[in-house]
C-alpha positions in Angstrom: -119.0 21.3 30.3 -119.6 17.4 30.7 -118.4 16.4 33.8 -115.7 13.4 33.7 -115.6 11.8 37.1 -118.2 8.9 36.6 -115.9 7.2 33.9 -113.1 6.9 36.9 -116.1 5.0 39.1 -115.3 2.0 38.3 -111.2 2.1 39.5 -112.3 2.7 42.7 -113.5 -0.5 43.9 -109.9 -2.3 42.6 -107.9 -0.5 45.2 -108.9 -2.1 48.4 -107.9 -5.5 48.7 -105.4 -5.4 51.5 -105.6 -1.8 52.4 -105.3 -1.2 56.4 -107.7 0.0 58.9 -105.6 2.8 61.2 -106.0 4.0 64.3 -107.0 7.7 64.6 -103.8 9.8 65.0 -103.4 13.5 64.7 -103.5 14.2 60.6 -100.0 15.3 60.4 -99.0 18.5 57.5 -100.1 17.7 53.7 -97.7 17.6 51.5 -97.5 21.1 49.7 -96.0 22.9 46.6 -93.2 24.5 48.8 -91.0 22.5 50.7 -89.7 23.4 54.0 -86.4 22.7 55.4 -87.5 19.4 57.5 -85.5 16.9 59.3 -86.4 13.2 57.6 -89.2 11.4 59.6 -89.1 8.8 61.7 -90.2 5.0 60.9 -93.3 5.3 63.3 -93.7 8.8 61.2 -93.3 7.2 58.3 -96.2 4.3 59.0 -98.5 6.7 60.7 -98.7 8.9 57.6 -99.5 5.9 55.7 -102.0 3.9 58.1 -103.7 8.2 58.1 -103.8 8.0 54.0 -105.4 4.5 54.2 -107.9 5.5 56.4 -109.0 8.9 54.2 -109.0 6.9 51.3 -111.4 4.4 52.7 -113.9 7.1 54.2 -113.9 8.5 51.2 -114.6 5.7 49.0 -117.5 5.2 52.4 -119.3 8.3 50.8 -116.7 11.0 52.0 -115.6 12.2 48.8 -114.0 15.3 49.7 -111.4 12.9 51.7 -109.8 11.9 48.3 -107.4 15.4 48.5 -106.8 14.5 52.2 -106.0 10.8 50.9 -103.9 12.2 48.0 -101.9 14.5 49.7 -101.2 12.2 53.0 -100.2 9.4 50.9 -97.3 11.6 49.2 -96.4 13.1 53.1 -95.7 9.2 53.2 -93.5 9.0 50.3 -91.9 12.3 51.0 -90.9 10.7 53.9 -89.6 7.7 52.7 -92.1 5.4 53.5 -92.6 2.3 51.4 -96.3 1.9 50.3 -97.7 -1.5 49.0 -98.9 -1.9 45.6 -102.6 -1.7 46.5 -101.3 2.2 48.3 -99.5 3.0 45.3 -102.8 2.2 43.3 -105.0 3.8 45.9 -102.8 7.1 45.8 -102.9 7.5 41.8 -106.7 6.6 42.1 -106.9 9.9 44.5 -104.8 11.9 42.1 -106.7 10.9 38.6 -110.0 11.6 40.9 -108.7 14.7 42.1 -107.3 16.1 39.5 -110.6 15.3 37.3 -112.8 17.5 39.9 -110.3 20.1 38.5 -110.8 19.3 35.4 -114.7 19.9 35.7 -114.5 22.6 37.7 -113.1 24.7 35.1 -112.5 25.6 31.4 -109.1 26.9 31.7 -106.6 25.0 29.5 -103.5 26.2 31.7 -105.7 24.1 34.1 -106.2 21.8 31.7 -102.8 21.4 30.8 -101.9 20.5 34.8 -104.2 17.9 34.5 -102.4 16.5 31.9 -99.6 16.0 33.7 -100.6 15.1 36.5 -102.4 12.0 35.2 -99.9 11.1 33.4 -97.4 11.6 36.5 -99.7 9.7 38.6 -100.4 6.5 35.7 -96.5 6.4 35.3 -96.3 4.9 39.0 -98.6 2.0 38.2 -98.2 0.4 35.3 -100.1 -2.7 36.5 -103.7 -0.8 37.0 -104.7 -1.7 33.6 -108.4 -0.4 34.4 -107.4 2.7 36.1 -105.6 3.7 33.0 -108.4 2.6 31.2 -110.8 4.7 33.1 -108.8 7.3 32.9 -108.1 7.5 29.3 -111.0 9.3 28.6 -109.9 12.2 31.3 -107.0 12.2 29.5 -108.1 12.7 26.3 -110.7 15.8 27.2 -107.8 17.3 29.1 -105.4 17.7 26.3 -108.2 19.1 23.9 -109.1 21.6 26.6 -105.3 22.2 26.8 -104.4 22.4 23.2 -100.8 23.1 23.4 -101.0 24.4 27.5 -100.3 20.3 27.7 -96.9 19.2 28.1 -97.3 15.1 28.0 -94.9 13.3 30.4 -92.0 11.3 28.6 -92.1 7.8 29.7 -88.9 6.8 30.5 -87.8 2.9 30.8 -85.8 3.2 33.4 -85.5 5.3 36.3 -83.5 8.8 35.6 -80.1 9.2 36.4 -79.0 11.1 40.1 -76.0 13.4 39.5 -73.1 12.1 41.1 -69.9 13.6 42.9 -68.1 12.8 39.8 -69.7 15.7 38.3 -69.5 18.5 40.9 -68.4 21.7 41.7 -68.3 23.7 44.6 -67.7 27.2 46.0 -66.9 28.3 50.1 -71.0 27.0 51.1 -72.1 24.7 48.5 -71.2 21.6 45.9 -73.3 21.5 43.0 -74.0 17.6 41.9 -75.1 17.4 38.5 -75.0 15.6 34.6 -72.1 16.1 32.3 -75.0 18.3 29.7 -75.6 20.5 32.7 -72.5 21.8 33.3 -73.0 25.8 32.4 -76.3 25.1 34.2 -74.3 24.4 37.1 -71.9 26.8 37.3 -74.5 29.4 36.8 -76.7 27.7 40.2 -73.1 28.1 42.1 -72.6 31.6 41.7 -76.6 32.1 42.3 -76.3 30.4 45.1 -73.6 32.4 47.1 -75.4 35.5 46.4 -79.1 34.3 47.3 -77.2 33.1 50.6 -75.5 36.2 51.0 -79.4 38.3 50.3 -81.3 36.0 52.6 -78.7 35.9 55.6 -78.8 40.4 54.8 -82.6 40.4 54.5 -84.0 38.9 57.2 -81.2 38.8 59.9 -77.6 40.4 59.3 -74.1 40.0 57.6 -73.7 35.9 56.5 -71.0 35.0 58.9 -68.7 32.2 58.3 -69.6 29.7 55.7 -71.4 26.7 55.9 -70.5 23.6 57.0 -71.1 20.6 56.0 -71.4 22.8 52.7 -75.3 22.6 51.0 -75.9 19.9 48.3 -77.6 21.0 45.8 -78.2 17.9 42.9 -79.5 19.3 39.7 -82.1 16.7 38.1 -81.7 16.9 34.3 -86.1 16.6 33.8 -89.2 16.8 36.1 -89.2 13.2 36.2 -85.9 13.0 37.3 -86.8 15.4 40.0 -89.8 13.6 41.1 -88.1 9.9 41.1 -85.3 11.0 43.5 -87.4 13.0 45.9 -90.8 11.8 45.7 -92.6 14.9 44.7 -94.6 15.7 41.7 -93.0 16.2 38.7 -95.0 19.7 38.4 -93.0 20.5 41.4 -89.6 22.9 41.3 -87.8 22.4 44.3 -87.3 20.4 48.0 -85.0 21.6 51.1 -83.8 19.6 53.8 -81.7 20.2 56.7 -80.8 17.2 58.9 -80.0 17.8 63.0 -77.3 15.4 65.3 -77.6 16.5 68.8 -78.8 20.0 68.0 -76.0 20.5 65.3 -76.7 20.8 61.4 -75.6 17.8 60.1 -76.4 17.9 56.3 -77.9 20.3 54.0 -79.5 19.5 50.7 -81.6 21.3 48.1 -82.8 19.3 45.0 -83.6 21.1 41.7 -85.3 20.5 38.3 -82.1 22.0 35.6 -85.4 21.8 33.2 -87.1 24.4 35.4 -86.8 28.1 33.6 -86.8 29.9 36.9 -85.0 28.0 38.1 -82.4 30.8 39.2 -85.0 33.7 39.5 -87.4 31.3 42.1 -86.6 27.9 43.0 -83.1 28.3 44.2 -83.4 31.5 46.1 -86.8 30.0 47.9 -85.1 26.9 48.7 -81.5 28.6 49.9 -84.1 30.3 52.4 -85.6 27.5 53.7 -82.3 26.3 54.9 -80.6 29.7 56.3 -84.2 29.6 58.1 -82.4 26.2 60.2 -79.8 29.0 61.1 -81.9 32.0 61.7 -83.9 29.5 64.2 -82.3 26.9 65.5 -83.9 26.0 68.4 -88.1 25.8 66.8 -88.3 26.3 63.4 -90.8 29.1 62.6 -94.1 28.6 62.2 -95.4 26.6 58.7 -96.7 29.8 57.3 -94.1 32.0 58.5 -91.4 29.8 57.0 -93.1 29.2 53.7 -93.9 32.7 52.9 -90.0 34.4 53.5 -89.1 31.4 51.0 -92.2 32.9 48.7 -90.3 36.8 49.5 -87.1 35.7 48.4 -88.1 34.6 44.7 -88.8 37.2 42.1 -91.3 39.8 42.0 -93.0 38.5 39.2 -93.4 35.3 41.7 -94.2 37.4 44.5 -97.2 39.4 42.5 -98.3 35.6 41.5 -98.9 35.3 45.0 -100.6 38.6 45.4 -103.2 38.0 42.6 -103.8 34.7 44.2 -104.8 35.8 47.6 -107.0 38.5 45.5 -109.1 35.9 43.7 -109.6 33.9 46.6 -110.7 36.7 48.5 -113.3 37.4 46.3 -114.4 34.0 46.3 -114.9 34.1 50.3 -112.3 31.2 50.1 -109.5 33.4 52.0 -108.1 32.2 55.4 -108.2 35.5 57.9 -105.1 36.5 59.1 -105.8 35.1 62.7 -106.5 31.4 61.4 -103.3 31.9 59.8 -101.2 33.4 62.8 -102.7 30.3 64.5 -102.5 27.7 62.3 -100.4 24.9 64.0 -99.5 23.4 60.6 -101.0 24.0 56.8 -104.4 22.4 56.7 -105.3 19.4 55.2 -107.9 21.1 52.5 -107.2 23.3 49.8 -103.7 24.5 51.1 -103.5 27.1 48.1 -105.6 29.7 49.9 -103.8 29.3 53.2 -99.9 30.0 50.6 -101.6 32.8 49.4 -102.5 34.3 52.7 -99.4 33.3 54.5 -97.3 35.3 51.2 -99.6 38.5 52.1 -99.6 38.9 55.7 -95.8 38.7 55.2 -95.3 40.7 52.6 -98.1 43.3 53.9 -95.3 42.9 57.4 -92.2 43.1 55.4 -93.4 46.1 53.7 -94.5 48.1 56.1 -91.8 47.5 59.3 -88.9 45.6 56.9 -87.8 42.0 56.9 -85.6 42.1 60.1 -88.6 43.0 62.4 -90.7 40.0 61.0 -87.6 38.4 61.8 -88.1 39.5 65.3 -91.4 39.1 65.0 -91.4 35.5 64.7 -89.1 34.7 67.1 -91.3 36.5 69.7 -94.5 34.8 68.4 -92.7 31.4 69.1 -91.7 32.7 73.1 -95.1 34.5 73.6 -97.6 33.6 70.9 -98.8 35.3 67.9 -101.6 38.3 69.2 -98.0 39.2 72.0 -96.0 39.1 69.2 -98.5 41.4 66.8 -98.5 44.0 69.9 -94.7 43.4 70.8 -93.4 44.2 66.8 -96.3 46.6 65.3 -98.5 47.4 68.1 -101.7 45.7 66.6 -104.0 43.9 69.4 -104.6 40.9 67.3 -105.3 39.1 63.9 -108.1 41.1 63.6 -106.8 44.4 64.1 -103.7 43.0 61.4 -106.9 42.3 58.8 -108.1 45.7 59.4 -104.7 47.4 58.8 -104.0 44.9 55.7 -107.4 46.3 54.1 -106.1 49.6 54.6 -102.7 49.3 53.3 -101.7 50.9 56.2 
């Protein structure tokens, strides 16, 4: 396999003509492939994620190469949050994704892999037009990709102007939710409405008791006609399926809003259901939302089996490979780590599930809750009388 990431070398040293220095500030959560029900950041947030990306991207480029991913996935934290990055950002961030995803790319034969890479190149060359040499550079990337991927690659229509967002003027709406969406997407629609209600009415059951009243402010849910759609509206990669947020006023809900790729073929089997759970989570805890892991994997528990056993085969392989988090650095995790966050998904999805499975759902409800009061090893006593993480990997070996 000849390895691709010299012919990006020479992008690298275009990008940094009026990046920032930043101070040192806590590296805040990267940006991951399931979204969390978050309330939208703050200005000083916004600029601290951005002045944190800037600073990864120059140690990287000062002989830190593994910084790129934490570059990459801090600068779309800053867009996820709404921030505004300059040209020479936008440029640095696709740099860190063509780079990034190349190391992929070279790392293995896969074409399904292969096939990613694709798209995300193409995703992250879409965003600047203007970087003439980084396309250039990149070309060649692009070209080995899609031979690896045969016809695992699904190019990424260029559009020439920026997709359409559903409006109210196509909607409909049931007792918790309004469903925004194109005029083609109608059926789509109507079938997301009725999935809806009863993925609210399953998560609400599962993890706590009967639904209670309905919602209000009803959920938005907008249905983006393409993955580019989806990613121009919310900021996320287009290889992405689904964002949740929940906003607060004075500790009170005051909107709810799931976006959606129509184009997704799951998208009723895995994307709505995980997202309808991140936002029933603002209800099931609305003083601290649960911990990052805890929250992300009863998302993960509400999609399909076939999802779930994705998950399970995941946290297998890595486990093999010795690139496993335990189950304690998990418990304790503060927020998802800044390296490869697909080991610490996978290990979140199977402590809960191994939980869920052997005490049922509503004691890792209660669970959780006590692990915010008292702490995660009180908690593990409290709920299932195990001493600590370690004690939890022992059992998890086991299948108690």
């Amino acid at each position: 396999m000849t390895a691709l990431r010299p012919a990006l070398a020479v992008a690298g040293g275009l990008l940094l003509s009026s990046l920032a220095v930043a101070q040192p500030l806590p590296a805040p959560d990267p940006f991951g492939p399931v979204s969390p029900a978050v309330v939208p950041a703050s200005p000083a947030a916004r600029n601290d994620s951005v002045k944190l990306a800037v600073e990864a991207f120059r140690q990287a480029k000062d002989g830190q190469p593994a910084k790129y991913a934490t570059a990459r996935d801090l600068f779309a934290r800053a867009v996820r949050e709404k921030a505004t990055l300059s040209a020479d950002q936008s440029a640095a961030w696709a740099y860190c994704r063509v780079r990034c995803a190349t190391d992929r790319l070279n790392a293995t034969a896969d074409a399904t892999t292969a096939g990613e890479v694709v798209v995300e190149i193409e995703d992250a060359l879409a965003g600047v037009p203007a970087q003439a040499a980084l396309h250039t550079a990149a070309a060649d990337v692009l070209a080995a990709a899609r031979k690896r991927a045969g016809t695992a690659a699904k190019p990424r229509p260029i559009a020439e102007t920026p997709p359409a967002v559903p409006t109210s003027a196509d909607a409909t709406d049931s007792p918790s939710f309004v469903v925004k969406f194109q005029p083609r997407q109608a059926r789509t629609a109507q079938e997301v409405l009725t999935a809806a209600e009863k993925a609210r009415a399953a998560v609400f059951t599962r993890w706590s008791g009967p639904t209670g009243t309905d919602w209000a402010p009803k959920c938005e849910i907008v249905l983006h006609p393409t993955a580019e759609a989806f990613a121009a509206a919310t900021g996320l990669p287009a290889s992405a399926s689904g964002r949740a947020e929940v906003t607060l006023s004075n500790g009170r809900v005051a909107s709810r809003r799931i976006d959606l790729r129509a184009d997704d073929e799951t998208l009723i089997e895995n994307a709505l259901p995980r997202e309808i759970a991140h936002v029933v989570l603002t209800d099931l805890f609305p003083s601290k939302p649960p911990p990052a892991w805890a929250g992300l994997a009863m998302g993960v528990l509400g999609a399909s089996e076939q999802e779930v056993e994705r998950y399970r085969r995941t946290a297998e392989k890595y486990g093999q490979a010795g690139q496993l988090p335990t189950p304690t650095e998990v418990l304790t995790a503060e927020a998802v780590p800044t390296g490869d966050v697909t080991g610490f998904h996978a290990q979140s999805v199977a402590v809960a599930d191994f939980l869920v499975r052997w005490k049922g759902a509503k004691m890792f409800t209660a669970f959780v809750r006590d692990g915010l009061r008292y702490g995660p090893e009180a908690a593990l006593k409290r709920q299932y009388g195990l001493a600590d993480g370690r004690e939890l990997e022992q059992a998890m070996r086991k299948g108690r």
